[in-house]
N, C-alpha and C positions, 0 to 999 in steps of 0.2 A: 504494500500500500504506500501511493508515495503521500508523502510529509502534505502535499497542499492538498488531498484529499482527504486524510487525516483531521486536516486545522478545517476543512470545512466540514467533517463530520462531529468534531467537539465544538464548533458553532452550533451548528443546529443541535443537537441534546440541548445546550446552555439555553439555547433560546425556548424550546420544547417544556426544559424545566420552569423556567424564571414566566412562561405563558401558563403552565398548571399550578402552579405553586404561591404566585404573586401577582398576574395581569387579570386569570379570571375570580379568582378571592376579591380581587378589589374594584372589579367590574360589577361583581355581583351583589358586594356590599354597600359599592355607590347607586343601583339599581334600589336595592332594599331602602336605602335612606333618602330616595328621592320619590319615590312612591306615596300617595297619601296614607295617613294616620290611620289604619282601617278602622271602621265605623264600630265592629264588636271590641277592639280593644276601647273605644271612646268611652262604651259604654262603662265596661270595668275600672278605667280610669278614672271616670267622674264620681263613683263611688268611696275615692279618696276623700277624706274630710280636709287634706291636707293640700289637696291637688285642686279644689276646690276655692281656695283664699291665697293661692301662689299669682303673683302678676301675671298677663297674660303674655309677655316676655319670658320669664319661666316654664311658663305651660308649653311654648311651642319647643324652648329648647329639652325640657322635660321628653317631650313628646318623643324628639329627635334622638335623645339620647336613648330611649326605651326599645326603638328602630332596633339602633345599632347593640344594644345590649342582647335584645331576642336574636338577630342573624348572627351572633359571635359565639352564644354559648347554649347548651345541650343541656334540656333538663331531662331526668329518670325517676319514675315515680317506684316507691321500695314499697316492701306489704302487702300488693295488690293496687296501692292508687294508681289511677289512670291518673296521669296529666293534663290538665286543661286549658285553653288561651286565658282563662279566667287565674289562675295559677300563676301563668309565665307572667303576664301582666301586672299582678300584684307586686309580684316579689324583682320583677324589674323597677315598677317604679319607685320602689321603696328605697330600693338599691341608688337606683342613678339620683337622689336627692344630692347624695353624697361625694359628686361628681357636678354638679352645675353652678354655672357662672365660673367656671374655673378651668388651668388645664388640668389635664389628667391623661392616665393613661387607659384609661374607661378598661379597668380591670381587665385588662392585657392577658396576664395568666392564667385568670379564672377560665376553666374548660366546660365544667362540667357541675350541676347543680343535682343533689341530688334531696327527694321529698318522701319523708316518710309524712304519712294521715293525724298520727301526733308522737311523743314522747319515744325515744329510743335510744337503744345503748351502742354506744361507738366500738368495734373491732379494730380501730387502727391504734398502736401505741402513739403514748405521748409524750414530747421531749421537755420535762422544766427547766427554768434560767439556769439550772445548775449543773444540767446534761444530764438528770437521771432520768430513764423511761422507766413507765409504768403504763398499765392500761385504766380508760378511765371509768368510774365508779359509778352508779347509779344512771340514772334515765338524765337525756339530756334533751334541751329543746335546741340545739343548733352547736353545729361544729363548721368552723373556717380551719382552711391543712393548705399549707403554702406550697402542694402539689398539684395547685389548679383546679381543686373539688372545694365546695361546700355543701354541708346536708342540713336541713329546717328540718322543722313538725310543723307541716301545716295549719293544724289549730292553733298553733304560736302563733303562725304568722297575721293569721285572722285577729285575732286579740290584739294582736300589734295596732294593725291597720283600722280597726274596729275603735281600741283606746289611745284614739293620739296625745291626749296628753297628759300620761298616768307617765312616762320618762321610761317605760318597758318596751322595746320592739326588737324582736330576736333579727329582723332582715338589718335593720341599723346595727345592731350589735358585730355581727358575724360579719358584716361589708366592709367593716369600721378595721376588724380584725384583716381583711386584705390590702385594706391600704397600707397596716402596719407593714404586711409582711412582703409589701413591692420592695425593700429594698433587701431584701433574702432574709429575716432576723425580725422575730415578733417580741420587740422590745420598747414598744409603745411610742415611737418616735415610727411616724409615716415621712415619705420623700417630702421633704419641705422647698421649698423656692429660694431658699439661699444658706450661706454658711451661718450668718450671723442669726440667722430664726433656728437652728439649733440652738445654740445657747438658751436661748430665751425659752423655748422650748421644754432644755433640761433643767432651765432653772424653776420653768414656773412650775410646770407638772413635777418634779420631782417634789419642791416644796407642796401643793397641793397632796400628791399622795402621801406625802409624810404624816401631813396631817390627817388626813382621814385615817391613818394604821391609829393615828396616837386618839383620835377623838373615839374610834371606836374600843379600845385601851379604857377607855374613861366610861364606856357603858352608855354613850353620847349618841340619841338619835342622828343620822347625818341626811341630807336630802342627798347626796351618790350615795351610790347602791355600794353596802358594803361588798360585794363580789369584787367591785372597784380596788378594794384592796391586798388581793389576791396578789397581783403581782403588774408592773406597770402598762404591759398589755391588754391587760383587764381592765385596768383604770380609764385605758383611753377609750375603749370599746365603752366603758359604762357613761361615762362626760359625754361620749357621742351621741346616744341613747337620749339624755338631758337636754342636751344645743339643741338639740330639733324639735324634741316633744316638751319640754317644759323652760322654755330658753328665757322669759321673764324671770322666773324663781330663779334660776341658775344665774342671769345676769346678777338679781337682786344679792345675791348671796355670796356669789365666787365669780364678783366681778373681773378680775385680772386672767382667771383660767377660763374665762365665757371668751373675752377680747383675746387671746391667745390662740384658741379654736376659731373664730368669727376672722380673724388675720389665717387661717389655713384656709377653711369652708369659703371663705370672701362671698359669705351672703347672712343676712341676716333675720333667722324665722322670727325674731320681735317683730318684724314687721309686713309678715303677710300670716300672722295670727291674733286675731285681733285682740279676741280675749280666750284662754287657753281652754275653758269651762266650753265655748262657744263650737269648739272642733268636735268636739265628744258623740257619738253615735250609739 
């Protein structure tokens, strides 16, 4: 075989490849995100209490973002649930909250969602801060695994979306947990916008979680959910939890870690909640 038939035959593979791999992937996901809203997810959409009082600048980008969320990722329903548009749609928009008005990398690695009907216990081991695996204990409502999977309970998720402003939503929790874990390491620090908002960062949350170990120490009601202080990955998952569904009280209270998160998220649900009593379904 001579050399210039050669180079035109590892041409064309390269081009073969780089046409199935990356020209139609992104043909077909600029297809999907230019296509209208479909009308059955509108529906499941507007049954947000939340999706309901977001500007309508949100709402389209909301919309957009839930597009590109559904064409990226694979949901699996465990136990017998069938999966439903009414399902995917939920737990999308719940998810891309936590991605709009901002960049991002619209959970990139996330592959693969997976739904048990409610409560279930995880088979995969787990690594703490301190490298010892174990498996984990008791029924769980949602697991995030920086292998590109997450698994809900359904009825969790219902409840979530049902009580927006009771500071409990297992899809905010577990989404919260992937942001942590975009930079390979679930240590409650997510990819921030610059060197100097680390700092700030380890300074404030760290103080914050300090405190809540020591007020719960003291037998001290706390408005973070003591889980929060499990360990700093937990903390940020639980704050996140707050910023969105209870973000008056949270401002009122832990003002400096509300402004901390609100400088990440760069939006602010003070105000497109009017009054927090008024979202509740």
């Amino acid at each position: 075989m001579s050399i210039l038939l050669w180079i035109i035959l590892v041409a064309l593979g390269s081009a073969l490849a780089y046409a199935f791999l990356v020209w139609l992937p992104r043909r077909r996901l600029d297809k999907a995100l230019q296509a209208p809203f479909p009308s059955d997810w509108m529906l499941y959409l507007q049954r947000s209490p939340v999706y309901k009082v977001l500007p309508s600048s949100l709402q389209l980008e909301l919309q957009q973002k839930i597009k590109h969320f559904l064409h990226t990722k694979r949901f699996v329903g465990c136990d017998g649930l069938q999966v439903s548009d009414e399902m995917r749609v939920t737990i999308a928009a719940e998810a891309c909250l936590l991605i709009l008005n901002r960049p991002s990398t619209q959970f990139r690695k996330l592959r693969w969602i997976y739904i048990f009907p409610s409560q279930f216990r995880s088979k995969q081991a787990q690594r703490n801060e301190y490298g010892v695996v174990s498996k984990p204990a008791g029924s769980l409502l949602g697991v995030s695994w920086s292998n590109g999977r997450i698994v809900l309970a359904w009825d969790s998720v219902q409840r979530g979306v049902s009580s927006a402003d009771d500071g409990s939503n297992v899809v905010l929790h577990e989404f919260a947990h992937q942001l942590d874990q975009e930079d390979g390491s679930a240590d409650g620090a997510p990819l921030l916008y610059d060197r100097a908002s680390y700092k700030q960062w380890s300074e404030v949350l760290g103080r914050e979680f300090n405190a809540l170990r020591e007020a719960l120490e003291r037998g001290e009601q706390t408005l973070i959910n003591p889980y929060g202080a499990t360990n700093p990955a937990e903390f940020f998952a639980v704050i996140t939890e707050l910023f969105f569904e209870r973000p008056a009280q949270f401002h009122d209270t832990h003002p400096e870690l509300f402004n901390t998160l609100l400088a990440y998220y760069r939006i602010d649900p003070q105000n497109w909640q009017p009054s927090e009593s008024s979202i509740s379904t």
